[in-house]
C-alpha positions as protocol buffer text, in pm:
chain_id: "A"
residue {
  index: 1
  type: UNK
  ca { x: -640 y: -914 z: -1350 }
}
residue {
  index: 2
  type: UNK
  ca { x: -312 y: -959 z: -1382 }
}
residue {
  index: 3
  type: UNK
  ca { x: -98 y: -1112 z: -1093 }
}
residue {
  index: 4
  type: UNK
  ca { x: 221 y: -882 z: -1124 }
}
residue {
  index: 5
  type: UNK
  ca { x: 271 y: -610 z: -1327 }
}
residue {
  index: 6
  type: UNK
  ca { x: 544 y: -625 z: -1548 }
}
residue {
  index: 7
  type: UNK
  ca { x: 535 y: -260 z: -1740 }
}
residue {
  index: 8
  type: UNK
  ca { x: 417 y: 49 z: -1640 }
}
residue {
  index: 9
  type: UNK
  ca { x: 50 y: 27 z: -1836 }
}
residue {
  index: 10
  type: UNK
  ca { x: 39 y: -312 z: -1620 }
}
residue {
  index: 11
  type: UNK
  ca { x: 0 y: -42 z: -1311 }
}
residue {
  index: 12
  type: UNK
  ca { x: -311 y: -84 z: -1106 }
}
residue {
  index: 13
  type: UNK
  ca { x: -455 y: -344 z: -1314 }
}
residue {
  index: 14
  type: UNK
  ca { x: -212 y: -594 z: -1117 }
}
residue {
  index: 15
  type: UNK
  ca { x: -202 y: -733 z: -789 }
}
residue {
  index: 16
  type: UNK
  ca { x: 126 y: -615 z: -763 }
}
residue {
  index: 17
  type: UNK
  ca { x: 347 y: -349 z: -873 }
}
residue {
  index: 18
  type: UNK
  ca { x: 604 y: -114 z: -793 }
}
residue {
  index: 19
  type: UNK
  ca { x: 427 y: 31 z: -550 }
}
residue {
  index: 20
  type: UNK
  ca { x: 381 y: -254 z: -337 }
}
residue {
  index: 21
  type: UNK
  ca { x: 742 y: -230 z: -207 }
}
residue {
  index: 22
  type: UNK
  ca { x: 646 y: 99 z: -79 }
}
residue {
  index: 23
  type: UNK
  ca { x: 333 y: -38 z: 88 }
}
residue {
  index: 24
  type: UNK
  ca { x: 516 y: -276 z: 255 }
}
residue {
  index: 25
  type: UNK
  ca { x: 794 y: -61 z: 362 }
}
residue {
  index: 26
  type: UNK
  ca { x: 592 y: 168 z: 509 }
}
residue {
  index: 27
  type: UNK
  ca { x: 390 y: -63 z: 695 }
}
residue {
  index: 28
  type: UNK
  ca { x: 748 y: -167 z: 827 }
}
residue {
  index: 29
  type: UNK
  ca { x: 857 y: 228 z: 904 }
}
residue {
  index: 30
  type: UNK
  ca { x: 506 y: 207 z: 1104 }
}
residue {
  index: 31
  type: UNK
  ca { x: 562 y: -120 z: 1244 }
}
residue {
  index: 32
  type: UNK
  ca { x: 948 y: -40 z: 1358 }
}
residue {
  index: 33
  type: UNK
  ca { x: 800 y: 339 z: 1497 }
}
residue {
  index: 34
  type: UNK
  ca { x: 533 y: 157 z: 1738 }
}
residue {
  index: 35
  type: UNK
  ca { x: 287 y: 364 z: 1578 }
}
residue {
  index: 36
  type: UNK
  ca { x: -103 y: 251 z: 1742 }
}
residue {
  index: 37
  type: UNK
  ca { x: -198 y: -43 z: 1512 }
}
residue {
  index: 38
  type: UNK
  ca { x: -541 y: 128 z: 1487 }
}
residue {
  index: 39
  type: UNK
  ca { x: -351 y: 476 z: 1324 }
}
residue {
  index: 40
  type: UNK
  ca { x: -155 y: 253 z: 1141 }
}
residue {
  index: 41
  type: UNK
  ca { x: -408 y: -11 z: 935 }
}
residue {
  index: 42
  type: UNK
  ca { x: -690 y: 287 z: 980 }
}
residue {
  index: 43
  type: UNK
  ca { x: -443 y: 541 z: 783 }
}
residue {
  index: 44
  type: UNK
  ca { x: -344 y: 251 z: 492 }
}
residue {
  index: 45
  type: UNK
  ca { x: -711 y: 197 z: 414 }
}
residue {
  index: 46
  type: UNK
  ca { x: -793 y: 564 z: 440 }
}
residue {
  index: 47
  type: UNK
  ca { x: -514 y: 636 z: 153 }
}
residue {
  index: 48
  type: UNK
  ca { x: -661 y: 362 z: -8 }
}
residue {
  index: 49
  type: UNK
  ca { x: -1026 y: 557 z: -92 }
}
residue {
  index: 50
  type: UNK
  ca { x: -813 y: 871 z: -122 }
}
residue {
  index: 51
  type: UNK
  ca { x: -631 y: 729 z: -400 }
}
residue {
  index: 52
  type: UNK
  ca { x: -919 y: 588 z: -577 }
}
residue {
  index: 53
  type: UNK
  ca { x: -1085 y: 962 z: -536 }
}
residue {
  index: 54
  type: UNK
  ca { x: -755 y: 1103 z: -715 }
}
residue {
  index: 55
  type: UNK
  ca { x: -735 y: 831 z: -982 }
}
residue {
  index: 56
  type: UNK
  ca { x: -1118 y: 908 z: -1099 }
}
residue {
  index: 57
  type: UNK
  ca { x: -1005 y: 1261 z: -1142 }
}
residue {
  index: 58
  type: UNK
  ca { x: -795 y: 1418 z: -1399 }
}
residue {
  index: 59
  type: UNK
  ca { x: -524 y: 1532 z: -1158 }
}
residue {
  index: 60
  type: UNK
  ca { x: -501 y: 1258 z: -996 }
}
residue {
  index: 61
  type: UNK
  ca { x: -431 y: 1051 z: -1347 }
}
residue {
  index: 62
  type: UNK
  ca { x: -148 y: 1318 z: -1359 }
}
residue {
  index: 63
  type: UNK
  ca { x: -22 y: 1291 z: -1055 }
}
residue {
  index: 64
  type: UNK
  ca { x: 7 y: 904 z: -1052 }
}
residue {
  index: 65
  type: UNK
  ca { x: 66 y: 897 z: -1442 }
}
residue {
  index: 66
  type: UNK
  ca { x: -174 y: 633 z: -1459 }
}
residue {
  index: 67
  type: UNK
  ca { x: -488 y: 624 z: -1647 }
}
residue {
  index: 68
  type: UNK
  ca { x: -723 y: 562 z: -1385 }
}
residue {
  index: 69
  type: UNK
  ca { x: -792 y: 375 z: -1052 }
}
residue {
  index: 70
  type: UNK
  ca { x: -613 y: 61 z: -885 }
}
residue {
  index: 71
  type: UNK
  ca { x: -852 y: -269 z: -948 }
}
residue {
  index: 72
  type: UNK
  ca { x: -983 y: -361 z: -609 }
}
residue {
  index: 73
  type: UNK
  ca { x: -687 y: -621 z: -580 }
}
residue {
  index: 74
  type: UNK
  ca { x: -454 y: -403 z: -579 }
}
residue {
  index: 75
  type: UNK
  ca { x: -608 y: -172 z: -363 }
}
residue {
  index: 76
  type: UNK
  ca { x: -650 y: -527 z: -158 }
}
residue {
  index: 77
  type: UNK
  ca { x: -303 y: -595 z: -173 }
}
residue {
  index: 78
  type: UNK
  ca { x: -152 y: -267 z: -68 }
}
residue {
  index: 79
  type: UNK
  ca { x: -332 y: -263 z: 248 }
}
residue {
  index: 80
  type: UNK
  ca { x: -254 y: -655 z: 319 }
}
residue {
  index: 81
  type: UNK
  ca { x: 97 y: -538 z: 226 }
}
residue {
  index: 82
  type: UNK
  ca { x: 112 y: -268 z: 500 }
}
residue {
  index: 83
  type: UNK
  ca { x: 9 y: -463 z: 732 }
}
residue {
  index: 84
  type: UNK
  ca { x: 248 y: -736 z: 693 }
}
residue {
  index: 85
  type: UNK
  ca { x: 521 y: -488 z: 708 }
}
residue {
  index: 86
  type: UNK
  ca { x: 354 y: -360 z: 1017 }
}
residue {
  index: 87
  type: UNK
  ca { x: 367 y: -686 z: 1176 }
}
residue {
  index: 88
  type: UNK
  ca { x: 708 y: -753 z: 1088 }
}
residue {
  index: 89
  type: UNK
  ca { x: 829 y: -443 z: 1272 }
}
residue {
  index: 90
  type: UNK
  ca { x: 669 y: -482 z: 1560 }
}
residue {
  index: 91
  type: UNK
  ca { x: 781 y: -820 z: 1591 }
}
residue {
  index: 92
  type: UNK
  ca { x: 1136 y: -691 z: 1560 }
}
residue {
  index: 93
  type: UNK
  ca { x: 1113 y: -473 z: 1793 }
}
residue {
  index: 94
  type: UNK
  ca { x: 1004 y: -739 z: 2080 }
}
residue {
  index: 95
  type: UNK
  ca { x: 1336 y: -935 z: 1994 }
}
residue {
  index: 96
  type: UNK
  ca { x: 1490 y: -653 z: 2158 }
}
residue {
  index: 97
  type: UNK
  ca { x: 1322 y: -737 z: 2514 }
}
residue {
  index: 98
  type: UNK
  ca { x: 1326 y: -1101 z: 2496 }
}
C-alpha cells in the first residue's frame, strides 16, 4: 500500500489522497459546529462501510470514478482524519472561554 497517492489510479490504494483533506475538514466543520462527538466519529465510520458498499458495486465505481473499494488504510485514515479535525475544532472553540 502505498503511503500517498500521487495520481488518480493511486486513489484508495493509498493512505492518503485527495480526499483526506475533505475528511479532515469535515471533521473540523463538525468539530467547530459542537456537533455530539458520538454523532460525529459514529457518522465518519458509518460513511466509511457505506462507501465500501458503493465501491463493490458498479454505481458506486461510477460515482467515485474509482475502480473499486478504499484499502482498509485508507478507510483507517479517513476516519483518524475526521477525528483529528474534530478535535481541533473543538479545541478552538474553548479558546474562546478561556
Amino acid at each position: 500500500m502505498r503511503l500517498v497517492a500521487t495520481e488518480k489510479a493511486h486513489q484508495n490504494r493509498a493512505m492518503f489522497d485527495p480526499w483526506s483533506v475533505v475528511h479532515f475538514a469535515t471533521g473540523l466543520a463538525a468539530g467547530l459546529a459542537e456537533v455530539d462527538e458520538r454523532v460525529a466519529i459514529g457518522a465518519a465510520i458509518a460513511w466509511e462501510f457505506v462507501e465500501q458498499d458503493l465501491e463493490r458495486r458498479e454505481i458506486g465505481q461510477q460515482l467515485f470514478e474509482t475502480s473499486g473499494p478504499e484499502k482498509v488504510g485508507n478507510a483507517i485514515a479517513d476516519v483518524a482524519l475526521f477525528s483529528a479535525g474534530y478535535v481541533l475544532g473543538r479545541l478552538w472553540n474553548r479558546t474562546a472561554r478561556d
